[in-house]
VODO-225449 format. One line per field, with one value per residue (C-alpha): residue number from 1; x, y, z. Coordinates in steps of 0.02 Angstrom, whole numbers. Example, Ala and Ser with C-alpha at 12.3 -4.5 7.8 and 13.67 -1.06 7.14 Angstrom:
<recs>
resi = 1/2 $
u = 615/684 $
v = -225/-53 $
w = 390/357 $
</recs>
This chain:
<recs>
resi = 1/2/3/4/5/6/7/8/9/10/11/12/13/14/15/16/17/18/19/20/21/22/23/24/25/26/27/28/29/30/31/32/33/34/35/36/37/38/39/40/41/42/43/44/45/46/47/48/49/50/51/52/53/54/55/56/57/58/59/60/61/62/63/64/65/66/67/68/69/70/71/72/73/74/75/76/77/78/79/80/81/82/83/84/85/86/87/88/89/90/91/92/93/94/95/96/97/98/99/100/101/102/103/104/105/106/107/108/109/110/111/112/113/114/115/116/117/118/119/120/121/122/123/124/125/126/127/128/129/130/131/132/133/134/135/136/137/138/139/140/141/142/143/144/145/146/147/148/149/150/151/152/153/154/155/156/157/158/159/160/161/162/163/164/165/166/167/168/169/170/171/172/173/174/175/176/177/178/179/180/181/182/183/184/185/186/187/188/189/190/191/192/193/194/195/196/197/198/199/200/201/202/203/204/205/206/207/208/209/210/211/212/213/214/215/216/217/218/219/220/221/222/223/224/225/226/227/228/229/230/231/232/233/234/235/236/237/238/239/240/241/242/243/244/245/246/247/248/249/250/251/252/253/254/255/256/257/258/259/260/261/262/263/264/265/266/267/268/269/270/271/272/273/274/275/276/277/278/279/280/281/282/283/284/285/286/287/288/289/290/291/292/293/294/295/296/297/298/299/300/301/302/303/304/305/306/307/308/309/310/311/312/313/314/315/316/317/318/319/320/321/322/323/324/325/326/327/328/329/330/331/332/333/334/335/336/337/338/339/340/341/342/343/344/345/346/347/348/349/350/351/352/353/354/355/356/357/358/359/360/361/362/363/364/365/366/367/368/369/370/371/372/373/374/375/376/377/378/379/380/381/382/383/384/385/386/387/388/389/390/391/392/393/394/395/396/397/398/399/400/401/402/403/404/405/406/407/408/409/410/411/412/413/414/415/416/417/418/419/420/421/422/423/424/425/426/427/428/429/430/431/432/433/434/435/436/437/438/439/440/441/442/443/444/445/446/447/448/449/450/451/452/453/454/455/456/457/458/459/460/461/462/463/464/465/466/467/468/469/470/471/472/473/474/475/476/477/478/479/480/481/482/483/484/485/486/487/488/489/490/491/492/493/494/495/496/497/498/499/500/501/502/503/504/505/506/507/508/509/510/511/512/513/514/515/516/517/518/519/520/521/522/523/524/525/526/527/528/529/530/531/532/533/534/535/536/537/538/539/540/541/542/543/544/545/546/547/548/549/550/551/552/553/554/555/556/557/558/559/560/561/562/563/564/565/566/567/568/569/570/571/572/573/574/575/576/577/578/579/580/581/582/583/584/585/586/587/588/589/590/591/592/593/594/595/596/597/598/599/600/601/602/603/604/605/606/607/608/609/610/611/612/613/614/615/616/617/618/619/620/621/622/623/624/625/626/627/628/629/630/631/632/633/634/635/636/637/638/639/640/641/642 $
u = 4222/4075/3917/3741/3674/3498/3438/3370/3465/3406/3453/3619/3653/3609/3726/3874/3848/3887/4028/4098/4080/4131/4304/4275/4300/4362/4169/4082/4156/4093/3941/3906/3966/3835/3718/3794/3764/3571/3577/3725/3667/3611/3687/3697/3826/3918/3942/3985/4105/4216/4223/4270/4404/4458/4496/4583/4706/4648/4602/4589/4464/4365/4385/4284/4173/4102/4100/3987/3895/3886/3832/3701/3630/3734/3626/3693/3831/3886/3936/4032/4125/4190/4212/4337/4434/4488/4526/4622/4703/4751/4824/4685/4640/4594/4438/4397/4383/4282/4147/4133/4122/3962/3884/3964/3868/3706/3736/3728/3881/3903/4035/4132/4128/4171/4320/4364/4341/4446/4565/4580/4622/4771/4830/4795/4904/4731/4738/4629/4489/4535/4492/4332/4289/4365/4259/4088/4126/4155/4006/3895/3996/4126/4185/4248/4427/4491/4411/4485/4646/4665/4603/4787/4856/4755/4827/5018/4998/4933/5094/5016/5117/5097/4904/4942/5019/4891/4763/4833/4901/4699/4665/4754/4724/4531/4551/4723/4688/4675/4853/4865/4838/4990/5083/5038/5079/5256/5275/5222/5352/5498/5437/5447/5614/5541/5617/5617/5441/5437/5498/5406/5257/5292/5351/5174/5096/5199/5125/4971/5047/5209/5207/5206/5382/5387/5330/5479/5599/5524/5565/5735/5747/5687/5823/5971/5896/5938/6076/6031/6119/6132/5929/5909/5989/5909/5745/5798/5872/5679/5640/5773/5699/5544/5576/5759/5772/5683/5815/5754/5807/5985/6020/5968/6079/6215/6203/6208/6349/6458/6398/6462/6623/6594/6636/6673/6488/6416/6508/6404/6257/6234/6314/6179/6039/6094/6075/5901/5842/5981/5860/5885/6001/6010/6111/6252/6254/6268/6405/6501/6553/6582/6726/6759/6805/6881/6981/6984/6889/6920/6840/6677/6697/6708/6528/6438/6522/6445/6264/6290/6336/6188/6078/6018/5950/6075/6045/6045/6196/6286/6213/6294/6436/6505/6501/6636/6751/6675/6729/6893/6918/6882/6770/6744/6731/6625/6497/6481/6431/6305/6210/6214/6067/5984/5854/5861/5922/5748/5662/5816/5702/5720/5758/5701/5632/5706/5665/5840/6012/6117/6281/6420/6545/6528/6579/6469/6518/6383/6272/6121/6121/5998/6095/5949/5956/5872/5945/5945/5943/6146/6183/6101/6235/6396/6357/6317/6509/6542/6418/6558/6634/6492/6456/6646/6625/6452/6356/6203/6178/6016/6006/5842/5845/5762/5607/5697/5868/5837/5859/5995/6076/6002/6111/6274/6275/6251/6213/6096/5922/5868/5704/5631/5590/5405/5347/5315/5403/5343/5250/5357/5515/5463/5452/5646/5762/5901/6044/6099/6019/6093/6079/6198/6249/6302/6409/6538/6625/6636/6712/6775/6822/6962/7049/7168/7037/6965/6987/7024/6864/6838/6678/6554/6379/6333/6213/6125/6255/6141/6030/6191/6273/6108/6103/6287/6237/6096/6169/6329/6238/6093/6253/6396/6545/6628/6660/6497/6485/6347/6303/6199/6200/6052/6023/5840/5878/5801/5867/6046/6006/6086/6244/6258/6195/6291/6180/6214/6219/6405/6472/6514/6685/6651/6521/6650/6759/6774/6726/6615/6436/6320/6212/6101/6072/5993/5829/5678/5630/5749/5686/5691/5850/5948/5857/5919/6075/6089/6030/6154/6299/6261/6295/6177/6118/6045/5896/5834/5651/5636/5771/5692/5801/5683/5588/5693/5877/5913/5893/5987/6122/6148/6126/6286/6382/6362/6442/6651/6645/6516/6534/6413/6369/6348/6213/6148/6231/6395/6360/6289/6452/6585/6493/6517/6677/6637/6756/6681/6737/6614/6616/6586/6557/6688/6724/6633/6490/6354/6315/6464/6431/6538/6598/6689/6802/6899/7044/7112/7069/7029/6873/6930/6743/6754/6902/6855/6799/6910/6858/6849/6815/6735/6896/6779/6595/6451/6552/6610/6725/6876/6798/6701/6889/6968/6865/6860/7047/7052/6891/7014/7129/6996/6934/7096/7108/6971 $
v = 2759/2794/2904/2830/2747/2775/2950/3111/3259/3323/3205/3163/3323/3315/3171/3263/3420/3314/3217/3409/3444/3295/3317/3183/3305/3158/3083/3251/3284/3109/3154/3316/3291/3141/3273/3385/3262/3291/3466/3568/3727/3667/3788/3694/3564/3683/3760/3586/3523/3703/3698/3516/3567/3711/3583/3483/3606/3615/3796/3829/3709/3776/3942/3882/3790/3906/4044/3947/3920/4123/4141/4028/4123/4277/4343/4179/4251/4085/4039/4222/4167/4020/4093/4223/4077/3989/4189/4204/4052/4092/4266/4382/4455/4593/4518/4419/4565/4642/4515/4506/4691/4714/4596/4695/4853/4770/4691/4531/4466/4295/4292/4179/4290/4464/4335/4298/4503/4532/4417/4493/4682/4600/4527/4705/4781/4869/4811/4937/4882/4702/4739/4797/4662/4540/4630/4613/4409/4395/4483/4394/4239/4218/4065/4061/4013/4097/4268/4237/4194/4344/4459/4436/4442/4622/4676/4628/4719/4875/4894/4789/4636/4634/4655/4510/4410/4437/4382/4232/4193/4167/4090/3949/3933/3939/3816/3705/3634/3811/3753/3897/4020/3915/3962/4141/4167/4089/4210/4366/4332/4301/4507/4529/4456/4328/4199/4058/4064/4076/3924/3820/3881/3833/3680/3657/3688/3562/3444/3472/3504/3418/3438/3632/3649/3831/3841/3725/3846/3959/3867/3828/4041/4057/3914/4034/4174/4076/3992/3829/3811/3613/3608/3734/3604/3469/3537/3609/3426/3371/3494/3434/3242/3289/3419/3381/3509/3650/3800/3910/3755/3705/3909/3898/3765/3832/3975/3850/3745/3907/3966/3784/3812/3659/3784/3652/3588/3770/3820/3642/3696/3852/3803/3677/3815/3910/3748/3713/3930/4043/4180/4148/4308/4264/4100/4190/4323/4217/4110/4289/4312/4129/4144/4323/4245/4101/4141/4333/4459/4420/4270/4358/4469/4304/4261/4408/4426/4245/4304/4443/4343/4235/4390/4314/4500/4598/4768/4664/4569/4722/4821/4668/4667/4832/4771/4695/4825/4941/4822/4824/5013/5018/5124/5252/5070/4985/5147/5141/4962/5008/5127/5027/5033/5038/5143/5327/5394/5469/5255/5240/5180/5314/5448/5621/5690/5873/5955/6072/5975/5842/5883/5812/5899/6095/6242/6278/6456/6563/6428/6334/6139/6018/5865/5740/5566/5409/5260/5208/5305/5244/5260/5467/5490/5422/5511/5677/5666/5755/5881/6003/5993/6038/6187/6253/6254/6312/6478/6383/6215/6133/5948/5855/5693/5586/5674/5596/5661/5849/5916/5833/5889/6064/6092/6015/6108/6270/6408/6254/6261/6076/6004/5862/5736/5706/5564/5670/5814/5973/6101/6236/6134/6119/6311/6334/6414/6299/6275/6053/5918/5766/5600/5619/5442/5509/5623/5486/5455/5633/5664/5484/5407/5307/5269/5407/5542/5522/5677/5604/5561/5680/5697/5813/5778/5894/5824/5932/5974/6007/5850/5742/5814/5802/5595/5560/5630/5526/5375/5394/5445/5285/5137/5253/5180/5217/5213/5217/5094/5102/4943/4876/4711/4671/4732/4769/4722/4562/4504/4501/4519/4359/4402/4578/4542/4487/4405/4446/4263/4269/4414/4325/4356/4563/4554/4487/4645/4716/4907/4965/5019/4954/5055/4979/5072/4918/5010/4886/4796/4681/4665/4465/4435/4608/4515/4331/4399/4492/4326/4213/4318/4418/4601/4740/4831/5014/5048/5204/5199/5377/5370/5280/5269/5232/5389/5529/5528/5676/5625/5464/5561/5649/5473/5409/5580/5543/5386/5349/5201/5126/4951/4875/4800/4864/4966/5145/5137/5133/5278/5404/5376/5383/5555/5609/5576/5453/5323/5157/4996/4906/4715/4691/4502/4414/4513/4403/4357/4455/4547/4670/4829/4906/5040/4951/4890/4719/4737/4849/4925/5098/5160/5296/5382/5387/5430/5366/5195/5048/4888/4715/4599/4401/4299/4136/4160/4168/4133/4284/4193/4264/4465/4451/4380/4533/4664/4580/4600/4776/4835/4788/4887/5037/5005/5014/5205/5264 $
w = 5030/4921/4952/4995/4842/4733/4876/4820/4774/4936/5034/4939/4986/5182/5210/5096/5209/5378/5275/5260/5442/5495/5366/5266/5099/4993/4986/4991/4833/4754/4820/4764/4606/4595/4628/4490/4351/4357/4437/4333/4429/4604/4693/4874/4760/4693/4850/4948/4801/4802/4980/5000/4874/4973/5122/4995/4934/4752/4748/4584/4567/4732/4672/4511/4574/4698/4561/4484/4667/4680/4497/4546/4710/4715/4872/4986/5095/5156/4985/4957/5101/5040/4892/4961/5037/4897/4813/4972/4959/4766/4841/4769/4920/4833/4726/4896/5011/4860/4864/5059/5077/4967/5080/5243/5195/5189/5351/5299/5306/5454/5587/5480/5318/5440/5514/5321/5293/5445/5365/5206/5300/5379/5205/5144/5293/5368/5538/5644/5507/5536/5704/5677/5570/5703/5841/5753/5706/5893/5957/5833/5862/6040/6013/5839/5838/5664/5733/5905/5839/5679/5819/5902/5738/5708/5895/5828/5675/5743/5879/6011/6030/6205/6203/6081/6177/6333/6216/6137/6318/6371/6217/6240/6441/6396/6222/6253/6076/5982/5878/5785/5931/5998/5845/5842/6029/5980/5870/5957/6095/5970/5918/6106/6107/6239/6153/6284/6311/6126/6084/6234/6140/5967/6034/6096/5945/5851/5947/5867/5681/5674/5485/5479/5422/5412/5613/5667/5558/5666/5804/5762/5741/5929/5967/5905/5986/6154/6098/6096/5921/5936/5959/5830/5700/5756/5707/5544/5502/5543/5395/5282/5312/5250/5113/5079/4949/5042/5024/5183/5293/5198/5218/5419/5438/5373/5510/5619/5559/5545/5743/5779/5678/5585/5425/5285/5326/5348/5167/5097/5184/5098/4941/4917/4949/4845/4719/4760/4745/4664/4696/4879/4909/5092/5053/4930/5070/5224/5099/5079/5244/5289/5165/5196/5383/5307/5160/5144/5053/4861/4907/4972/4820/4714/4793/4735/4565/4504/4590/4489/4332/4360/4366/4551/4628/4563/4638/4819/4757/4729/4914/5008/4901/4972/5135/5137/5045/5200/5335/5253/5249/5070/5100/4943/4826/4950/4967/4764/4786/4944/4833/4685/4597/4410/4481/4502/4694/4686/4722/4847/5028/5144/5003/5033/4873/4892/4726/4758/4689/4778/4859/4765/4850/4781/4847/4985/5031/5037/5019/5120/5128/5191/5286/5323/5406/5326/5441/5608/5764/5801/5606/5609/5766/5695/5518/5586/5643/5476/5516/5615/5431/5315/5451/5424/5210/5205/5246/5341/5364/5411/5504/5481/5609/5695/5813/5961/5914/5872/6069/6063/5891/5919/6078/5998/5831/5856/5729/5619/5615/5671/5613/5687/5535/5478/5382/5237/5185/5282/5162/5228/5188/5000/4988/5089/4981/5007/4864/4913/5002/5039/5170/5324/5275/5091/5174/5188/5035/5024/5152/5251/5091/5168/5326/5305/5282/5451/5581/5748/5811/5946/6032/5936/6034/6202/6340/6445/6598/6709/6686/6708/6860/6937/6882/6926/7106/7116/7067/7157/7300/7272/7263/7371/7275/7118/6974/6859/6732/6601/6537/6371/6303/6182/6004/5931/5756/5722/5582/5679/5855/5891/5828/5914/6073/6228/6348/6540/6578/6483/6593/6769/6759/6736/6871/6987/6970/7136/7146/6987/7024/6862/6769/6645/6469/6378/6304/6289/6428/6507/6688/6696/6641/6748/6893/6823/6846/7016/7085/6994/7000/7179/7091/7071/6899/6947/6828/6798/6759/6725/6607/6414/6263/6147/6203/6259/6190/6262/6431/6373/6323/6500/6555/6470/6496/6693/6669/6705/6584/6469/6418/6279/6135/5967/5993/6008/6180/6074/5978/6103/6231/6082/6011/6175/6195/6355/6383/6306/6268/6124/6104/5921/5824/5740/5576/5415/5552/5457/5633/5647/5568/5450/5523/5666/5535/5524/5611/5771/5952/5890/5810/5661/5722/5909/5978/6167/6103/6126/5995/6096/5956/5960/5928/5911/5796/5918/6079/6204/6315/6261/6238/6430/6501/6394/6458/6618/6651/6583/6709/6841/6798/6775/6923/7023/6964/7083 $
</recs>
């Protein structure tokens, strides 16, 4: 529809302003660019035609037009505003935050333009000043929706993803129609693992933006968390109907294809995203150990050698092509392919910079090395297993770990000097005189280089006796009946938390075993479903709220050593009871899943690290049944011993 004919400037103007506000961008933009025929510099056009554009999606043009706005009255902070969204929208953040913050020192900037600042410092990965930014928009302005909505964003970024959820949990009670604070909650919970309430509220907020294929992807994620693996691909199949070549979605449905065991489909599924994106690594991965499952490991093998010979991420091609040599026992080829890399060790995440020489496997009598962890808390525990070894060749050994593990490593390797890990390097560890370095993880094709060259497995970690006589009393004393059986079930990695975990809803048939007393050792906080549980299934889970994983290991440590039996998941439950040498029996995916580590190996009962740990593995991909009546039948029998 066409603009008001034969008015002023001024007035054309007026009426293309409301046609903005009122979204009608389409005729703003005829409008002002009527105006711009006679008036090449009017600023106010300039300013109306980029935004309109913005709102468009052209933002190349926006972002030119409205340079030529700001040229035109560089002092008018409404138009630097706009300005910086259409830079933000062509990802130069940078030169938008620039021109916004010029304006911020003078005090001049709107609540919209310190929302649009705010907004920038999250892109930039500044959260505490997004915050601030966030915090003056909303004091100038309390009801504007992108500052009330970024401000949860600022909370999630900065750690607080509950205070983020609390907020976006009152934004949308006080504005139901606030879609994107719909999305944003959604997303929050699925970092608080909440993933039912996750997905109710994404659900919500497709309501309101049913095209935002990247949200119901999203949603679909939050389905397998819970899952719901049929309604996770139904909504990626309402992606693939709109954007049938979009290679995220083809890739997500081949996960759930292969968690439905339809595999022929699943191998299609990710063959054909791998068509649309060969630089989609997840999709050759994902392929890998479908047919790793399927057909065996030169067929994984096969997978990475043509990404490889495509030149599709090599150096990740090569990473995930040693995984399955590990799983296979392979394990001095498979750790060559791990720490493949055409950079030096020195750009290696999580690499130490010592200036003193690597290990390679010298003669270390005499001499002082420098064992220092760079994974995971459970990785750090089953590595240092090789520590006892490195202490017997060299004259002093030193263990940098993990802040939360050095009681705990300082007690069970005596005559090291432990040192809690900093971010940085420690000034006073630069000037050490120490002879090697070298990652605890590193420490295994030296020494574990295949299956033969493992020890035993016998337990090498030391809790604090006194701590866990005093918390077997307790808790044998708090249930009166024996025997004590520490339990974890979740995992905290996200990207294969689904895989690893074993939700309590599958274990009825342990539950009903007549004479353990349960102790949970699932770190985070699973209060809802522990209580979901003792309802449904009439038994009782001890918690021990003094007792926090993720804070004191040491004290978790004489937490599992008080224990008879510890059942779990792979997890950091897992590790702490087999370095102890507590009896444990670890339910592990179906080998080729993507979610079983490594080091559990492919085939067996017996864990070459632990020698107390008994392997129950996932006969079916994604489905316990058979593991939870396994173990089930086997706790009987435990439990008939006491």
């Amino acid at each position: 529809m066409a603009g008001p004919q034969n008015i002023s400037p001024a007035d054309a103007l007026q009426v293309a302003s409301t046609y903005v506000n009122g979204g009608r961008f389409a005729e703003a933009v005829q409008l002002s660019r009527s105006v711009l025929q006679s008036q090449p510099k009017n600023a106010d056009a300039l300013h109306i035609l980029g935004l309109s554009l913005y709102h468009l999606g052209q933002y190349e043009q926006a972002a030119q037009a409205l340079s030529s706005a700001f040229k035109a009255r560089s002092s008018d902070a409404a138009i630097a505003n706009s300005y910086a969204l259409a830079l933000i929208a062509l990802d130069r953040t940078d030169d938008a935050a620039a021109r916004l913050e010029k304006f911020a020192r003078k005090g001049k900037l709107t609540a919209a333009g310190l929302s649009t600042l705010g907004d920038c410092r999250l892109r930039q990965n500044q959260p505490k000043k997004a915050l601030a930014c966030f915090e003056k928009a909303l004091k100038e302005s309390p009801t504007l929706i992108a500052a009330r909505v970024n401000y949860g964003e600022a909370l999630k970024q900065s750690g607080d993803v509950a205070g983020a959820i609390t907020h976006y949990k009152d934004l949308v009670h006080s504005d139901p129609s606030a879609a994107s604070a719909w999305r944003n909650l959604g997303l929050a919970l699925q970092d608080a693992e909440r993933f039912g309430e996750s997905t109710e509220a994404l659900e919500t907020y497709l309501t309101h933006r049913p095209d935002d294929l990247q949200s119901r992807l999203s949603l679909a994620a939050g389905f397998f968390q819970t899952a719901a693996f049929e309604r996770a691909l139904a909504e990626i199949d309402r992606v693939l109907t709109v954007a049938p070549t979009h290679a995220e979605a083809w890739n997500n449905k081949g996960l759930a294809l292969r968690t439905l065991e339809r595999l022929t489909d699943a191998e299609a599924a990710f063959q054909k995203a791998i068509s649309y994106d060969p630089t989609l690594t997840e999709a050759r991965t994902n392929l890998a150990h479908l047919v790793h499952d399927i057909r065996g490991i030169d067929a994984a093998l096969e997978v990475f050698d043509q990404a490889i010979a495509d030149g599709a991420n090599i150096e990740k091609a090569h990473v995930d092509r040693g995984f399955p040599l590990l799983i296979e026992g392979r394990i001095k080829e498979g750790w060559a392919e791990y720490r493949w890399s055409e950079a030096p060790q020195e750009q290696r995440p999580g690499w130490r910079p010592y200036r003193t020489p690597a290990w390679t496997g010298q003669d270390l009598a005499g001499k002082t090395i420098l064992i220092w962890g760079e994974q995971g808390v459970g990785d750090e525990i089953i590595y240092a297993s090789m520590i006892p070894e490195v202490i017997a060749q060299a004259g002093k050994v030193i263990i940098e770990c993990e802040p939360r593990l050095a009681p705990l490593f300082k007690r069970s390797f005596p005559g090291t000097e432990t040192i809690a890990r900093e971010t940085e390097i420690a000034p006073a560890m630069k000037d050490r005189s120490i002879d090697y370095h070298i990652s605890s993880a590193d420490l295994c094709p030296l020494l574990r280089p295949g299956l033969s060259a493992f020890t035993g497995g016998q337990p090498y970690l030391s809790a604090d006796p006194t701590k866990r006589d005093s918390l077997r009393a307790e808790y044998s004393g708090e249930l009166a009946r024996a025997p004590l059986v520490g339990i974890a079930w979740r995992s905290g990695r996200k990207n294969n938390a689904w895989l690893k975990s074993v939700p309590l809803a599958d274990w009825p048939p342990i539950f009903a075993t007549r004479g353990p007393a349960f102790v949970s050792l699932q770190y985070g906080d699973h209060r809802a479903e522990i209580e979901d549980a003792e309802a449904r299934f009439g038994t009782q889970i001890m918690r021990d709220g003094e007792i926090d994983p993720l804070e004191d290991l040491d004290g978790f440590a004489s937490q599992v050593a008080a224990m008879d039996l510890v059942l779990t998941n792979s997890n950091t439950a897992a590790h702490v009871a087999g370095a102890l040498g507590v009896p444990t029996w670890v339910m592990v995916p179906r080998a080729g899943s993507g979610g079983m580590p490594w080091y559990w190996l492919r085939q067996g009962t017996a864990c070459p690290w632990y020698a107390s740990v008994r392997l129950y593995r996932q006969t079916r991909f994604q489905n316990w049944e058979s593991t939870i009546s396994a173990v089930a039948a086997d706790m009987a029998e435990f439990a008939k011993a006491f």
